[in-house]
N, C-alpha and C positions, 0 to 999 in steps of 0.2 A: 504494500500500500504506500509506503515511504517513497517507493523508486517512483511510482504512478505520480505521484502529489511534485514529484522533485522533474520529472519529466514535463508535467504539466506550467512549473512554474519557468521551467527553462525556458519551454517552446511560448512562451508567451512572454519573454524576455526579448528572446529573437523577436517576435515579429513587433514589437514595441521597436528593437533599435535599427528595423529595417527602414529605408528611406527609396522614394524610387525619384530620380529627378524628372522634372516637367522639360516639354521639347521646348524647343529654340522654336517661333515661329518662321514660316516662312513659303512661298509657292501657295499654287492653288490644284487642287486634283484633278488631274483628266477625268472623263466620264470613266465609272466604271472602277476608279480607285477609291478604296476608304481612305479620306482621312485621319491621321491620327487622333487620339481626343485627348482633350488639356490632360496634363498630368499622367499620362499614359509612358509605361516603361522607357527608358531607351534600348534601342535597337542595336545588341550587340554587334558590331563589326565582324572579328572573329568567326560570331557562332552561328551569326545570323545572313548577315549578308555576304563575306567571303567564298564560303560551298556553294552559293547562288552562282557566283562567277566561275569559280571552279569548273563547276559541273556542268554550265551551261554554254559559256565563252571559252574558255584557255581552253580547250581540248586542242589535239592531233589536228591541226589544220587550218587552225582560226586565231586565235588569242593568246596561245602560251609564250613561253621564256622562246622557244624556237621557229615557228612557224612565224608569230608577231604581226597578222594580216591586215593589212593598211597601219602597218607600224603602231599596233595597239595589242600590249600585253594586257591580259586581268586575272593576272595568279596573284599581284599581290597588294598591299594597301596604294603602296607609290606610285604604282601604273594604272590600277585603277581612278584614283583621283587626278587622275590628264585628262579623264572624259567627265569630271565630276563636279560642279560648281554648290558645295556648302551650302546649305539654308534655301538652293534656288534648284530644285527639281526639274520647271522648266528650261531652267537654262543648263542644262549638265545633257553634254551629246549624249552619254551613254543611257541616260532616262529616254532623252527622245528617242533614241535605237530601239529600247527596248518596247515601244509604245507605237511603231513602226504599223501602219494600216498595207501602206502598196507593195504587192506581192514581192518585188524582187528586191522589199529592201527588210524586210522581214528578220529578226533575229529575234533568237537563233535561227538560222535557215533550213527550210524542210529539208530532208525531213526530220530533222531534230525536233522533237515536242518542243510546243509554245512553253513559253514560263508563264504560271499558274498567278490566276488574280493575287493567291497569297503572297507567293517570292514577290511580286509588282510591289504588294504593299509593303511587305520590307524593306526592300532600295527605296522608295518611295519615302516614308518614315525617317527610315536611317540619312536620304538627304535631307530630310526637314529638322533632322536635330540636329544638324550640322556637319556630316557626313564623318563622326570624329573616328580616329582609331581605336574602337575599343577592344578591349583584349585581356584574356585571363576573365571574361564573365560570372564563369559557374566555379569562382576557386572559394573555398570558404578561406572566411576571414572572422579571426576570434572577435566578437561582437565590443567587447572593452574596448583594444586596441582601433578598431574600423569600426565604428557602429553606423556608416553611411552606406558600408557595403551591404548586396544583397546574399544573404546566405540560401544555398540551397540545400547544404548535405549537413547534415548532423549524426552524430553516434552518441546515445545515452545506454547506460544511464548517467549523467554529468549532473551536478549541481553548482551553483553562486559560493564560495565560500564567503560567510558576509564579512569577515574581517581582509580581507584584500580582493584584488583584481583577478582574480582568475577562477578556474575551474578544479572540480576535486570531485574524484568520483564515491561516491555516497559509501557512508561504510555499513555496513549489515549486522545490524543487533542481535540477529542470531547464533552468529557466528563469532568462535572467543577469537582474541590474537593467541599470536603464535610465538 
């Protein structure tokens, strides 16, 4: 019951010293994109919008470190922000690329599957909060020291020790020392 009560009060520690920031305003949505809404996550780089390019631009033939097709890599944060204008989605080539209506300018090109309204709204997003590098999203960070970071992993059973800073795992009254 001790570990429950001690679990309970942790996880509700964390999400007291979770903070998410609000975007950066900026652009207007094409038809068809949501919006981001006030005070909504930011969009990891890294996690979020990186694999997008990845997996959908740098391949074998188009976008990578070798190929480099109309002298545009987008394997990594540096080269993709050459097509990329911060805070202004409409103005970043690589939004307009990717929002492309007349067939033969279409990207990714058939027949590579289209990118899915969702991926749109992550580039989309992630230009409106300022296209920033983020990176290391999902690391946990001990809540005292970074209590701005978002935590997502925890292992309990952990308790507040109240006379200092840190954490101490619960000791078991059942159980004598040794």
């Amino acid at each position: 019951m001790r570990k429950l009560i001690a679990a309970i009060v942790v996880c509700m520690m964390l999400m007291h010293a979770c903070r998410h920031d609000t975007l950066i305003p900026g652009g207007t949505p094409p038809p068809g994109i949501t919006p981001p809404p006030a005070g909504a996550s930011v969009i990891c780089f890294e996690t979020n919008v990186l694999p997008i390019f990845v997996s959908n631009c740098a391949k074998p033939g188009c976008h990578n470190s070798v190929t480099r097709a109309k002298n545009l890599r987008f394997d990594n944060y540096t080269e993709i922000m050459k097509s990329i204008r911060a805070n202004e989605p409409n103005n970043s080539n690589a939004w307009k690329v990717m929002n492309e209506t007349r067939a033969d300018k279409i990207m990714p090109p058939p027949p590579a599957a289209p990118l899915t309204k969702a991926q749109k709204d992550s580039v989309y997003k992630w230009i409106v909060q300022g296209a920033l590098n983020t990176t290391n999203c999902n690391v946990v960070r001990h809540p005292i020291e970074h209590p701005t970071h978002i935590l997502t992993h925890m292992t309990l059973p952990v308790q507040l020790h109240s006379n200092s800073n840190t954490f101490v795992r619960p000791t078991n009254p059942d159980t004598k020392p040794r």
